[in-house]
DOMAR-870427 format. One record per residue (C-alpha): residue in three letters; residue number from 1; y negated, z negated, x. Coordinates in Angstrom, 2 decimals. Layout:
BEGIN
+-------+-------+---------+---------+---------+
! zator ! sekol !      py !      pz !      px !
+-------+-------+---------+---------+---------+
!   ALA !   NUM !       Y !       Z !       X !
...
+-------+-------+---------+---------+---------+
END
This chain:
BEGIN
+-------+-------+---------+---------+---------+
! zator ! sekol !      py !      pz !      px !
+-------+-------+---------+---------+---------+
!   UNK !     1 !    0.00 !    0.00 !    0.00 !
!   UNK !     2 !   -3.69 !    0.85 !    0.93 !
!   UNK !     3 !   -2.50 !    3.46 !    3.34 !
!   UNK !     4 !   -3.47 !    7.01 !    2.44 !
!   UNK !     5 !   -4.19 !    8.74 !    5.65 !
!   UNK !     6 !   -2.74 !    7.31 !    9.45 !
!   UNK !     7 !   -5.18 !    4.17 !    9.27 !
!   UNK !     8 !   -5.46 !    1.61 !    6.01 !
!   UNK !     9 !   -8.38 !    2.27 !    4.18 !
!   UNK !    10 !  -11.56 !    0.29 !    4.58 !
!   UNK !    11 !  -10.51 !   -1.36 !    1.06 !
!   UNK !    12 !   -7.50 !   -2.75 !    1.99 !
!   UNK !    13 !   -9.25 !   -3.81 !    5.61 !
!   UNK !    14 !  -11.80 !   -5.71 !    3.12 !
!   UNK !    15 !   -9.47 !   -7.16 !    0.58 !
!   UNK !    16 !   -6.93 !   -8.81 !    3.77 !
!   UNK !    17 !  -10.35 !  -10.27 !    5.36 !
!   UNK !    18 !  -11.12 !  -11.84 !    2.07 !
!   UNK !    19 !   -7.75 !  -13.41 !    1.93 !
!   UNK !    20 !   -7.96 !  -14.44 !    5.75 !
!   UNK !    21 !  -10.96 !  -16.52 !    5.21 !
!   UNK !    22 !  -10.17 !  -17.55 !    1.86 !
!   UNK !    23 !   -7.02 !  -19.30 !    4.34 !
!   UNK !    24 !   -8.96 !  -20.29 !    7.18 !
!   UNK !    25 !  -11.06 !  -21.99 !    4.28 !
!   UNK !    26 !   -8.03 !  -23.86 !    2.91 !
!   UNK !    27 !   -6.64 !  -25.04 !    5.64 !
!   UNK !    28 !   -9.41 !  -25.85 !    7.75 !
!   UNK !    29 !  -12.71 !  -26.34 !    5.53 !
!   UNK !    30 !  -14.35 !  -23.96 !    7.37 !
!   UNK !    31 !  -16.64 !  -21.45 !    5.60 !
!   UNK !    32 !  -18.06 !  -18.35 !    6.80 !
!   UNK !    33 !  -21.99 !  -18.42 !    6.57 !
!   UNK !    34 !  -23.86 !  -15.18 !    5.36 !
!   UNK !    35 !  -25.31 !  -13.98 !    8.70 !
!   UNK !    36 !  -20.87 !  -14.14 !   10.31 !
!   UNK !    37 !  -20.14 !  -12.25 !    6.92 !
!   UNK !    38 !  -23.02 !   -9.26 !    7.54 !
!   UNK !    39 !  -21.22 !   -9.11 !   11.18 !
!   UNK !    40 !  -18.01 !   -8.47 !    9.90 !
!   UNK !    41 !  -18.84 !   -6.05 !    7.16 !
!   UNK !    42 !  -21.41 !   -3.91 !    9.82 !
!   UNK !    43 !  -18.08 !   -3.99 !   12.02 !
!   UNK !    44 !  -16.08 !   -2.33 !    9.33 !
!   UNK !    45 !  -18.51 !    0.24 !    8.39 !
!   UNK !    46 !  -19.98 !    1.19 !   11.71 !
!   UNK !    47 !  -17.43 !    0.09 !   14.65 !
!   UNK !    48 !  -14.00 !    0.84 !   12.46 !
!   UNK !    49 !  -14.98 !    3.76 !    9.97 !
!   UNK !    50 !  -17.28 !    5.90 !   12.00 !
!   UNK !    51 !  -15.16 !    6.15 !   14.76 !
!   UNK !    52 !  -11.65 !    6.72 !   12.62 !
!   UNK !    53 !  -10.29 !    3.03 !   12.74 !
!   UNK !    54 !   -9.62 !    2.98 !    9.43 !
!   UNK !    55 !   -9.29 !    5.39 !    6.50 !
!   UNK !    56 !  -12.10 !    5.47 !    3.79 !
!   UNK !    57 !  -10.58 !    8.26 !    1.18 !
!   UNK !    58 !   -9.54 !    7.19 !   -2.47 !
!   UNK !    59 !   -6.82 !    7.96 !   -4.90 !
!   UNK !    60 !   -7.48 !    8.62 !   -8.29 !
!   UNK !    61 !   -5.40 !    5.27 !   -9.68 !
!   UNK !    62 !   -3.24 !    5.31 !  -12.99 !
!   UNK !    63 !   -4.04 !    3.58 !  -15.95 !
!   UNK !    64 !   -1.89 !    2.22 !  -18.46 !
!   UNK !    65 !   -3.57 !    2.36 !  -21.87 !
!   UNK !    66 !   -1.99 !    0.32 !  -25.62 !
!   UNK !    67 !   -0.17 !    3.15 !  -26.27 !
!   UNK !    68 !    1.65 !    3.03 !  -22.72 !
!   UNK !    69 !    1.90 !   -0.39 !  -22.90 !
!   UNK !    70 !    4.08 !   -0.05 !  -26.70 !
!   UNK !    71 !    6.11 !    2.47 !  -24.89 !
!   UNK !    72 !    7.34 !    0.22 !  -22.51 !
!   UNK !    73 !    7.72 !   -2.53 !  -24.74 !
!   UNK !    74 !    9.88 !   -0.10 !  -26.80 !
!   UNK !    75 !   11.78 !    0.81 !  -24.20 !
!   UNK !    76 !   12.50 !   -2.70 !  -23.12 !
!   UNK !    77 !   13.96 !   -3.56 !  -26.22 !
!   UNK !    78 !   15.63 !   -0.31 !  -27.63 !
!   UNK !    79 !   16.35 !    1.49 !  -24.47 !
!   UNK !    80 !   16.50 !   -0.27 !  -21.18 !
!   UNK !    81 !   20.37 !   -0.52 !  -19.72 !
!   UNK !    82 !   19.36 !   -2.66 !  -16.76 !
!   UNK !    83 !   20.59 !   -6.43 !  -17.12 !
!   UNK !    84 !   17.69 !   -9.11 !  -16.33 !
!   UNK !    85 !   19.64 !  -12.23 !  -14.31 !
!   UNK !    86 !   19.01 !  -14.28 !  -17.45 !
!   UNK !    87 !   17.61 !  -12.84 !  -20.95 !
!   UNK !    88 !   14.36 !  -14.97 !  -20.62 !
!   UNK !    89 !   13.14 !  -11.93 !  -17.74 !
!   UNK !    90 !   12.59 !   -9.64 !  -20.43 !
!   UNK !    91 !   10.60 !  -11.76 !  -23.15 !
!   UNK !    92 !    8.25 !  -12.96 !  -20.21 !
!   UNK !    93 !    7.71 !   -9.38 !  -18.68 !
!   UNK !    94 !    7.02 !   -8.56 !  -22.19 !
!   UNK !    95 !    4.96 !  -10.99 !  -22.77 !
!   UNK !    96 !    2.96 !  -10.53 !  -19.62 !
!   UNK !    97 !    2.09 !   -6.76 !  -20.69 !
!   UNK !    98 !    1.07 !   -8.01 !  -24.29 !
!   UNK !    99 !   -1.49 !  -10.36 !  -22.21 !
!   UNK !   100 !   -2.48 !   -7.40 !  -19.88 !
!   UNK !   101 !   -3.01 !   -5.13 !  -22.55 !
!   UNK !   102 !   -5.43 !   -7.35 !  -24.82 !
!   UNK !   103 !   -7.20 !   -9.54 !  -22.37 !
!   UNK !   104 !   -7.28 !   -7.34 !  -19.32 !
!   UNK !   105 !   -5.97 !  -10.54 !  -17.60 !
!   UNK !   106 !   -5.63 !   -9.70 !  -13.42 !
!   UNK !   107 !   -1.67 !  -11.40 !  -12.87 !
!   UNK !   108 !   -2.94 !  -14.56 !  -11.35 !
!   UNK !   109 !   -4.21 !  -15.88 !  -13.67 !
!   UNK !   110 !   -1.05 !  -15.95 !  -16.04 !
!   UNK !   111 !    1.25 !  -16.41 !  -13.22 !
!   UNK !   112 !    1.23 !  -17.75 !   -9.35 !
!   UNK !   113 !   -1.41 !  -15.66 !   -7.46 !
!   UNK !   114 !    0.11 !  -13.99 !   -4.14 !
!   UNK !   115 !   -3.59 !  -15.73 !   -2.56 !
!   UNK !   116 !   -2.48 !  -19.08 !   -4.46 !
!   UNK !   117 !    1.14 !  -18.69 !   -2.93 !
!   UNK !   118 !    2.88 !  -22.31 !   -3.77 !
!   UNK !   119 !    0.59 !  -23.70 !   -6.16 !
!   UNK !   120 !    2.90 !  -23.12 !   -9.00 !
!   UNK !   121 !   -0.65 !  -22.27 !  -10.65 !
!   UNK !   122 !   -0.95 !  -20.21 !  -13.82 !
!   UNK !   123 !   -0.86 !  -20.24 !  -17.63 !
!   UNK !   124 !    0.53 !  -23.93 !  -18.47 !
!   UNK !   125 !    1.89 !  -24.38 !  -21.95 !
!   UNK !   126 !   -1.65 !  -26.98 !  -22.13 !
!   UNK !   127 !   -3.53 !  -23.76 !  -22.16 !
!   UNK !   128 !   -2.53 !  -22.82 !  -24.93 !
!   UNK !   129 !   -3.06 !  -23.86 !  -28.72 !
!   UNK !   130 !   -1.18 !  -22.66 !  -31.56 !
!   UNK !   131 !   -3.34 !  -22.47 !  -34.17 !
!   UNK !   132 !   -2.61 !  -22.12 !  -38.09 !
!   UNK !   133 !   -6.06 !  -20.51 !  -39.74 !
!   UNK !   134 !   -6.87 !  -19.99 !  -43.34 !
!   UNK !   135 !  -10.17 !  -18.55 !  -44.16 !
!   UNK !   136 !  -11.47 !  -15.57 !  -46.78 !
!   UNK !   137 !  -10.26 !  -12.90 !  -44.30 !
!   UNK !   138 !   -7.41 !  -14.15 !  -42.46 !
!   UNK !   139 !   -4.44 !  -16.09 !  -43.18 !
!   UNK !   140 !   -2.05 !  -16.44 !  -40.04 !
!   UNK !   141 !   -1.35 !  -17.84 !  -37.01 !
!   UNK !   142 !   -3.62 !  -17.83 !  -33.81 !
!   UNK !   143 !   -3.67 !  -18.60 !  -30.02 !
!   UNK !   144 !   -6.44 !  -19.93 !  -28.33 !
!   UNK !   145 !   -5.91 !  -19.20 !  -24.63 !
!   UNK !   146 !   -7.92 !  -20.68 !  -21.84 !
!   UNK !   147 !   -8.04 !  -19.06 !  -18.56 !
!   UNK !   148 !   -8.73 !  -21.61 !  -15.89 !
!   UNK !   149 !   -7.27 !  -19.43 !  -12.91 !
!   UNK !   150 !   -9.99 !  -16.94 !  -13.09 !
!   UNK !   151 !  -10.65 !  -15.46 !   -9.55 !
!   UNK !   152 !  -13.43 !  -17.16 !   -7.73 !
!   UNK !   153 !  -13.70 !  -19.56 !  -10.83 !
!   UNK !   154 !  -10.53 !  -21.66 !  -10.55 !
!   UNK !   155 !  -10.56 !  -24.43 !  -12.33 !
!   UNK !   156 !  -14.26 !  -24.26 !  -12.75 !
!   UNK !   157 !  -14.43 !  -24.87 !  -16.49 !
!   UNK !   158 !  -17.67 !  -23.32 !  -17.10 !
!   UNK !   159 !  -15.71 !  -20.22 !  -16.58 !
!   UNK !   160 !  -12.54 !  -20.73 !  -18.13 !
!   UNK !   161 !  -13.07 !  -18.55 !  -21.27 !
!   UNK !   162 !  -10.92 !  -19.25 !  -24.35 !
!   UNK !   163 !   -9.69 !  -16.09 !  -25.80 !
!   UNK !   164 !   -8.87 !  -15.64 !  -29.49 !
!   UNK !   165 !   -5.69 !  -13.57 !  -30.19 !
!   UNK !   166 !   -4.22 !  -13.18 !  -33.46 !
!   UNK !   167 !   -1.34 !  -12.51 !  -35.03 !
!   UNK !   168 !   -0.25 !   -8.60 !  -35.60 !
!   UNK !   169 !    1.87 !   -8.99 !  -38.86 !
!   UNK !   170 !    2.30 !   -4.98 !  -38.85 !
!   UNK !   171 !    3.24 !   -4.67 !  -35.28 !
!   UNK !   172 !    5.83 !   -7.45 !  -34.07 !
!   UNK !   173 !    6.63 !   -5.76 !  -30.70 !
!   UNK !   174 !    3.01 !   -6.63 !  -29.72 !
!   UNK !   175 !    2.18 !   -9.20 !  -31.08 !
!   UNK !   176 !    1.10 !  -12.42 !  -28.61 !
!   UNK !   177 !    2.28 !  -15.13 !  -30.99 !
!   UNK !   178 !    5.62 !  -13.97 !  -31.64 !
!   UNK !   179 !    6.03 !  -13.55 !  -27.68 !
!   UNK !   180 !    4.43 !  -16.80 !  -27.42 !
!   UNK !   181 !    6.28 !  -19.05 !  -30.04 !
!   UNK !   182 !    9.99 !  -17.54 !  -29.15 !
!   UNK !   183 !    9.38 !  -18.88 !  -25.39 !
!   UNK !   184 !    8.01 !  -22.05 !  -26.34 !
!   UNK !   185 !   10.82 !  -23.26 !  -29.10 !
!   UNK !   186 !   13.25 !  -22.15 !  -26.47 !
!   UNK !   187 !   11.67 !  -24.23 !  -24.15 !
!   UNK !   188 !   11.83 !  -27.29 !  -26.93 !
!   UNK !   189 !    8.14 !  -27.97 !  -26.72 !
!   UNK !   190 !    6.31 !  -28.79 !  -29.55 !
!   UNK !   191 !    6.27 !  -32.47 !  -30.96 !
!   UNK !   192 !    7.89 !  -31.72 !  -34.39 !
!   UNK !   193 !    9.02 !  -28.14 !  -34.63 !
!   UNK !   194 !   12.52 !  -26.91 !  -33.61 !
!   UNK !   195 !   12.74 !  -23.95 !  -35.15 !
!   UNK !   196 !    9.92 !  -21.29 !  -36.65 !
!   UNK !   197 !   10.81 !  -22.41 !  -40.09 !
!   UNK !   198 !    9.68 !  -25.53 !  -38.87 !
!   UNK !   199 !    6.64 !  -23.99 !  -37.89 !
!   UNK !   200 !    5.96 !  -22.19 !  -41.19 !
!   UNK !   201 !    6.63 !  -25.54 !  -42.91 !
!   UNK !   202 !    3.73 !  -26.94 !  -41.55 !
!   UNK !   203 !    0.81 !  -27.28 !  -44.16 !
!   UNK !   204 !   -3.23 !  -27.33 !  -43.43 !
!   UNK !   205 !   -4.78 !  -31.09 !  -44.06 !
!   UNK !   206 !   -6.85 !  -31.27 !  -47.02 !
!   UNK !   207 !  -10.03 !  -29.55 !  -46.51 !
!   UNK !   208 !   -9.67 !  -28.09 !  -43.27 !
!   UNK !   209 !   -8.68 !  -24.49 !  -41.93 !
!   UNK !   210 !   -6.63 !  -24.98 !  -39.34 !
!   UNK !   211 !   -3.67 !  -26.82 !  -38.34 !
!   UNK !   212 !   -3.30 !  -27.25 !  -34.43 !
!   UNK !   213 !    0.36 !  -27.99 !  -33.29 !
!   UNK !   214 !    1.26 !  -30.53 !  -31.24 !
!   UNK !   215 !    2.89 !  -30.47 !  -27.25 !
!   UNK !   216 !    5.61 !  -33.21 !  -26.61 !
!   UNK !   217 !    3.61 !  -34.64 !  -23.96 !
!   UNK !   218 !    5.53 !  -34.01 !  -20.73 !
!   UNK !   219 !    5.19 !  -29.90 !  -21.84 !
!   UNK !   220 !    1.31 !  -29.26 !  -21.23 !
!   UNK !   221 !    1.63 !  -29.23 !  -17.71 !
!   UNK !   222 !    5.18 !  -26.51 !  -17.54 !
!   UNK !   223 !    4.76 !  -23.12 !  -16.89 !
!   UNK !   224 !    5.21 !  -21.09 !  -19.49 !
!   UNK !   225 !    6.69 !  -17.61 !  -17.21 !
!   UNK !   226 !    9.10 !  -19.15 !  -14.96 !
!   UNK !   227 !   11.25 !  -18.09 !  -11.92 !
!   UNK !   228 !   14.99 !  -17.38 !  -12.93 !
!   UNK !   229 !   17.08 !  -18.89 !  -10.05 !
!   UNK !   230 !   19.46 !  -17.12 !   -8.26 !
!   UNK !   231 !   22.35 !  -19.00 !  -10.30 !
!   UNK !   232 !   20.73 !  -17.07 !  -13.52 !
!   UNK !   233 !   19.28 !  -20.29 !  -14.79 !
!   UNK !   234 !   15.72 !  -20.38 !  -15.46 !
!   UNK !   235 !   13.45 !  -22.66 !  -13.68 !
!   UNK !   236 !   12.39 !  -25.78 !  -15.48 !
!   UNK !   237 !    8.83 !  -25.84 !  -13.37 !
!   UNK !   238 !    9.11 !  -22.84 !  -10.93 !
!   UNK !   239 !    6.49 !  -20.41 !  -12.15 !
!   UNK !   240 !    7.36 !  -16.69 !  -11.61 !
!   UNK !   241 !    5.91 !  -15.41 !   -8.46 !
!   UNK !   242 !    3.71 !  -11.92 !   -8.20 !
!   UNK !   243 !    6.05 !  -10.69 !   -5.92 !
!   UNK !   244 !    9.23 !  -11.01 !   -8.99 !
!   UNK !   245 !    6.45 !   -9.84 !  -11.13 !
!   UNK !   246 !    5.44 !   -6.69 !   -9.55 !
!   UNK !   247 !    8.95 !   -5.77 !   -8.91 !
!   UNK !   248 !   10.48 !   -5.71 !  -12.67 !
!   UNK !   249 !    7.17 !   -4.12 !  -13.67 !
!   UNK !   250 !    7.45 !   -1.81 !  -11.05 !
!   UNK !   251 !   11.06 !   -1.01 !  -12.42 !
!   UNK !   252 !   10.79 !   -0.81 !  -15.92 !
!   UNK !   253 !    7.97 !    1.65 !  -15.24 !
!   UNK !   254 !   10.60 !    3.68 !  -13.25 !
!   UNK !   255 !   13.35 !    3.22 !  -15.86 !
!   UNK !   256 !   11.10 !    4.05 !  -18.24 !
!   UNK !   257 !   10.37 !    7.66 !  -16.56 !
!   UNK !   258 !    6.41 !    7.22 !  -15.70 !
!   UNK !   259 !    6.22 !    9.12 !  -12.22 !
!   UNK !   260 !    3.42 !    6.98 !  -11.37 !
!   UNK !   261 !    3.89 !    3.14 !   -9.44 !
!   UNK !   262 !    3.00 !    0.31 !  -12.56 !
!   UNK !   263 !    1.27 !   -2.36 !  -11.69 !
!   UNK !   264 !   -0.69 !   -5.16 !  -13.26 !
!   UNK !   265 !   -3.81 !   -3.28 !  -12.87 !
!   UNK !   266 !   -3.30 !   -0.31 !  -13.99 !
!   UNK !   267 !   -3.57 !   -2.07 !  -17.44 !
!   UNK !   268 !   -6.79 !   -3.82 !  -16.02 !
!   UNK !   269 !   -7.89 !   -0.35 !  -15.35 !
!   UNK !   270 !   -7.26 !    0.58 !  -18.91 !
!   UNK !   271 !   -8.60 !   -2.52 !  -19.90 !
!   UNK !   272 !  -12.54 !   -1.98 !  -18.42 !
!   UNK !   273 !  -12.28 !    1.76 !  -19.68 !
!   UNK !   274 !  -11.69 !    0.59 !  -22.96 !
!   UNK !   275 !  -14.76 !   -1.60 !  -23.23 !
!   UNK !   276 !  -16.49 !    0.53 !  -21.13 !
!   UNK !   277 !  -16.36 !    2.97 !  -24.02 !
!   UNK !   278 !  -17.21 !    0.87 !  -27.49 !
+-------+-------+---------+---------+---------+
END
């Protein structure tokens, strides 16, 4: 990756220097001031491009619009022969393109960042709240989903938006709550529901619009897409890894038949065009 020509392009030169001092940072507390920072960006532009150290041409990059991303979900479901090491593999890759596709969400900040590498950071079942809403235009269920792994605002809470996605009644196969509430009554979370007719038994208090269900306590802080071990069980606090992320998304693209690589952003990409456009 970020090798088009003999040399790696001055992105990719960019992108490792941010992670190298994003490390030294970590480890040591030290900080790179703004005069060491012009240095190092006048050495890749003058000392490294101009004299052919590095590559600066540009690929035109795929995108991977909704109806792409219902393709794939299709295909995962109806079509794909390959066996996942335990069932759970599918539902969260599934669930990870249902996030990608309606929040534009980069990968880390749903599951453990390849910068972050052992924080067992992402989205923790606490970040989520299933909602029951009632009002004159919408009867259903509802997620409100905080993102506190934003990059360059983790854990800041004055940017840790919380997103609104609803049910889609008409279209199971992408809808976020039915992803959402089959991994978390497999995982045995919630206080008082076992099962989704427990869920749907659940009633709104008098006078209100919502019903917010309740976490067993010891839940909030689990992963929700975990690692499947190598003995086929699935992790009880392991998050999945962008390195087992990108590869089944990189292969159910290929199963699928799209010639080119899928990766997390090329939904991001589709993403930003999409609001670029309304």
């Amino acid at each position: 990756t970020g090798q088009l020509e003999e040399n790696i392009t001055d992105t990719t030169i960019r992108n490792r220097l941010s992670s190298l001092k994003r490390n030294i940072k970590l480890l040591t507390g030290r900080q790179y001031n703004s005069a060491e920072n012009k240095d190092l960006e006048i050495f890749i532009t003058k000392d490294l491009a101009q004299n052919g150290k590095i590559a600066t041409g540009a690929y035109t990059k795929p995108v991977a619009p909704l109806p792409v991303a219902e393709d794939l979900i299709r295909f995962m479901w109806a079509c794909d022969e390959y066996q996942f090491t335990h069932p759970r593999a599918r539902l969260q890759l599934a669930f990870s393109v249902v996030l990608m596709t309606l929040l534009g969400s980069r990968p880390g900040e749903f599951i453990e960042s390849a910068a972050w590498k052992h924080s067992n950071e992402g989205l923790l079942y606490g970040d989520i709240d299933l909602v029951r809403y009632q009002n004159g235009t919408y009867v259903g269920f509802l997620l409100h989903l905080r993102l506190r792994n934003r990059k360059g605002h983790r854990n800041n809470k004055k940017h840790s938006p919380v997103m609104l996605l609803y049910e889609e009644a008409s279209m199971r196969s992408m809808c976020p709550v039915t992803h959402f509430m089959a991994l978390a009554l497999a995982d045995g979370v919630f206080e008082e529901c076992t099962s989704f007719q427990d869920i749907e038994a659940k009633e709104l208090p008098p006078g209100s619009s919502l019903y917010k269900y309740r976490y067993k306590s010891e839940a909030k802080q689990r992963p929700i897409l975990r690692s499947i071990l190598s003995d086929g069980s699935v992790s009880e606090n392991g998050i999945l890894t962008y390195e087992c992320f990108n590869n089944m998304l990189k292969g159910i693209g290929q199963r699928a038949g799209y010639e080119d690589r899928l990766s997390a952003y090329c939904f991001r990409r589709a993403y930003a065009k999409a609001v670029e456009s309304t």
